[in-house]
N, C-alpha and C positions, 0 to 999 in steps of 0.2 A: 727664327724663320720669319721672312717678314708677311703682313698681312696678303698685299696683293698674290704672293706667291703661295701663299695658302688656299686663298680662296680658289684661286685658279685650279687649285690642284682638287678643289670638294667638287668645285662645278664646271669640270671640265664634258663637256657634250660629247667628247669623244671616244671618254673612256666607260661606255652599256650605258648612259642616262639621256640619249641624244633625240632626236626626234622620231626616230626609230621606234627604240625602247617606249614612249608614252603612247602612242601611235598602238601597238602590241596593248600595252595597256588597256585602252582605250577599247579595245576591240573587246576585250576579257570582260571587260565591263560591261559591253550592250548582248554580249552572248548571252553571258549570264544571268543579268535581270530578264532578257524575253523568256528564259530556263520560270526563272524565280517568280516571275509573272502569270506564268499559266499554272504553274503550280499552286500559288497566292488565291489565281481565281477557281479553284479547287478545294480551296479551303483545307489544306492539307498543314500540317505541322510544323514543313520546312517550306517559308515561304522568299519574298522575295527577297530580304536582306540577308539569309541562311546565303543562298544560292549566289547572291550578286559577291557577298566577300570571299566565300571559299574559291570563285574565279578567277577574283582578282589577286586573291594570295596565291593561289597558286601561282600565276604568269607571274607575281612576283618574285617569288622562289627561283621559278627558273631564268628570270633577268639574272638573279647574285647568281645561280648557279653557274649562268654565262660568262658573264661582266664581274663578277666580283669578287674576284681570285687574279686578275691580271696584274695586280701589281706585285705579286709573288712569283709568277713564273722566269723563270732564266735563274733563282737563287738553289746554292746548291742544295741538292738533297731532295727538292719542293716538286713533288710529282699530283698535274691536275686534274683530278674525273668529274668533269660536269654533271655525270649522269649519278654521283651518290647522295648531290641533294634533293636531284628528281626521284631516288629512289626513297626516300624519306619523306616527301610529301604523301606519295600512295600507301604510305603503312599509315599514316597519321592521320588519314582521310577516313579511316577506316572506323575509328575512335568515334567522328562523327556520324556517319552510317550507325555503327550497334547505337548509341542512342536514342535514336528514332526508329530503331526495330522494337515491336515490345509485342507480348502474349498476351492474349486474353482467350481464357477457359481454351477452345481447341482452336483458335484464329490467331494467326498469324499476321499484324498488322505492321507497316509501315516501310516494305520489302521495296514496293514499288520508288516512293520516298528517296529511302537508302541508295537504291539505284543512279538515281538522278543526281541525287549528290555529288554521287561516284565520279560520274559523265563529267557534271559541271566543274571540278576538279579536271579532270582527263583535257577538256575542253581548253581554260584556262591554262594549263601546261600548253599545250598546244598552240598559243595566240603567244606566250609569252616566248617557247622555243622557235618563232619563226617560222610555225605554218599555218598560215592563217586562213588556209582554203579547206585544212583538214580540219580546223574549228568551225567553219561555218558549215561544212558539210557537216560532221557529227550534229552541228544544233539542230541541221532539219532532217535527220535521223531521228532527233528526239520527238520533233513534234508528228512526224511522219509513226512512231509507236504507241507514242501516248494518246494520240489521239484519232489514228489511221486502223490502229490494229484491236481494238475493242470493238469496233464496226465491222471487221473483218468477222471476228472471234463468234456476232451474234450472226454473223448469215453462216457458216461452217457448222455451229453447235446445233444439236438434233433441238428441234422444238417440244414440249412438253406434251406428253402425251394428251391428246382428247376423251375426256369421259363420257360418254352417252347414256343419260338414264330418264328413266320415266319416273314421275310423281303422280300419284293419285291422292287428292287433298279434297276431303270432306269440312266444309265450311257452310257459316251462315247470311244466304242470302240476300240481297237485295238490300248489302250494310254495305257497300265498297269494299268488298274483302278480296272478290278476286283481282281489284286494281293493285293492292295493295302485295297481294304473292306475288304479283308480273314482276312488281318494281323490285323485291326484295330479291326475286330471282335473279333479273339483269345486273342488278346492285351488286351480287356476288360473284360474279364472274363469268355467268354462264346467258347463254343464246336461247332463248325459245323457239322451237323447231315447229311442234304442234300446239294446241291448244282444242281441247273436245271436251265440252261440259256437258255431265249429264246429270238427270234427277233422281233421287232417288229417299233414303229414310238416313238421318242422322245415326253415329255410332251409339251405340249402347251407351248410355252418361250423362249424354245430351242435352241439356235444358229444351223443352218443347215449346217455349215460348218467346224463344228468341229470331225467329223466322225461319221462315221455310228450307230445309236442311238442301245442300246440291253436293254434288262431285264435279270437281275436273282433274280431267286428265292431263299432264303437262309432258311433255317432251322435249328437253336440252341438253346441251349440247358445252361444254366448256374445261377448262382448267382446274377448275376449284375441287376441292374437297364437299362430295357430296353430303356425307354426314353433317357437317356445318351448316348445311343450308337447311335439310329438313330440322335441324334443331332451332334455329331462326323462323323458321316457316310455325312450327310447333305453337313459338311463344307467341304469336301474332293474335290478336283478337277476334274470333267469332270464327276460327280453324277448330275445327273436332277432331282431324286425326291425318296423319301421315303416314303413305307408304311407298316406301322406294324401290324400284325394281330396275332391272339393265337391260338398254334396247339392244335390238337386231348391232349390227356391225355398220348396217346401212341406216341410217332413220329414214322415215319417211318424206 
């Protein structure tokens, strides 16, 4: 066979490798690195180069699925299903997915990941079979969930309940103590509502000589776990005693 008539026949443009075909290519490739990209900047496990090859192999796939079987058709016996080696790339994508799914103690991580995967596979099928409107619309599907429907997700979901409680904290005077409970209060989560200081005698235990013993009464308002805070409040310096109690429904 001679050379010219060989070459002709590897690099024939006409037969699935034409400008078409790279074009399709091409397109699998910018899909999926913007996929692979936002992902990337997510710091997640499958990032851009995960996302940009499985695209492009796929459109791959389905070019030979297309294009490269043609020179067998019309021999007797030789019957062609494009769609059994599209049907072999979605089992085999799948292999990829359970990898990057994995357990830890009762979490479930890397579901979302797998997903995308999935897509960017689906995607890349899609640019290489000649639709390249239904690949670019699925990409901004993806980014329209990944990044649309988390913001969604927080204005729908009920917000955390509000705790309302009062503190009554016996401390030592005229040492910045009470500057010192304000900040450790707002530090934890929570809003001071009131604030009422009154005089009175140190708890029983007291040191007498550390100045002149006060109360204040505190009123807040917040998220936190109150036990945590009077425990903090506790260890603080020149505090004699904590007591926690639950306001009205209304604060003041």
């Amino acid at each position: 066979m001679p050379f010219s008539y060989l070459s002709a026949a590897l690099f024939d443009v006409h037969n699935g490798q034409g400008l078409r075909q790279f074009t399709e290519l091409a397109l699998a490739l910018l899909l999926s690195s913007l996929i692979g990209l936002e992902r990337q900047a997510r710091q997640q496990s499958a990032g851009l180069r995960t996302h940009t090859l499985v695209g492009v192999g796929s459109a791959l796939f389905m070019e030979v699925s297309i294009h490269g079987f043609s020179s067998v058709l019309g021999t007797t016996g030789v019957t062609l299903d494009p769609s059994r080696v599209a049907a072999q790339v979605v089992s085999g994508i799948g292999f990829i997915g359970g990898g990057l799914i994995f357990v830890r103690k009762d979490a479930v991580r890397g579901l979302t990941t797998a997903a995308t995967v999935w897509l960017t596979c689906a995607i890349g099928m899609a640019c290489g079979g000649g639709l390249p409107l239904l690949a670019i619309g699925a990409t901004a599907v993806h980014f329209l969930v990944i990044r649309g429907f988390p913001k969604l997700s927080d204005r729908v979901s009920s917000p955390p309940s509000l705790a309302r409680i009062e503190l009554r904290v016996s401390y030592r005077s005229r040492h910045g103590v009470l500057g010192h409970l304000l900040e450790t209060c707002t530090g934890s989560g929570f809003r001071v509502t009131n604030v009422r200081t009154e005089t009175g005698t140190a708890e029983e235990g007291a040191p007498a000589d550390e100045g002149a013993p006060a109360e204040v009464v505190l009123r807040m308002e917040g998220t936190a776990s109150p036990y945590a805070l009077v425990e903090k409040l506790s260890e603080l310096t020149g505090v004699y005693g904590v007591t926690l109690g639950r306001q009205g429904d209304s604060p003041e």
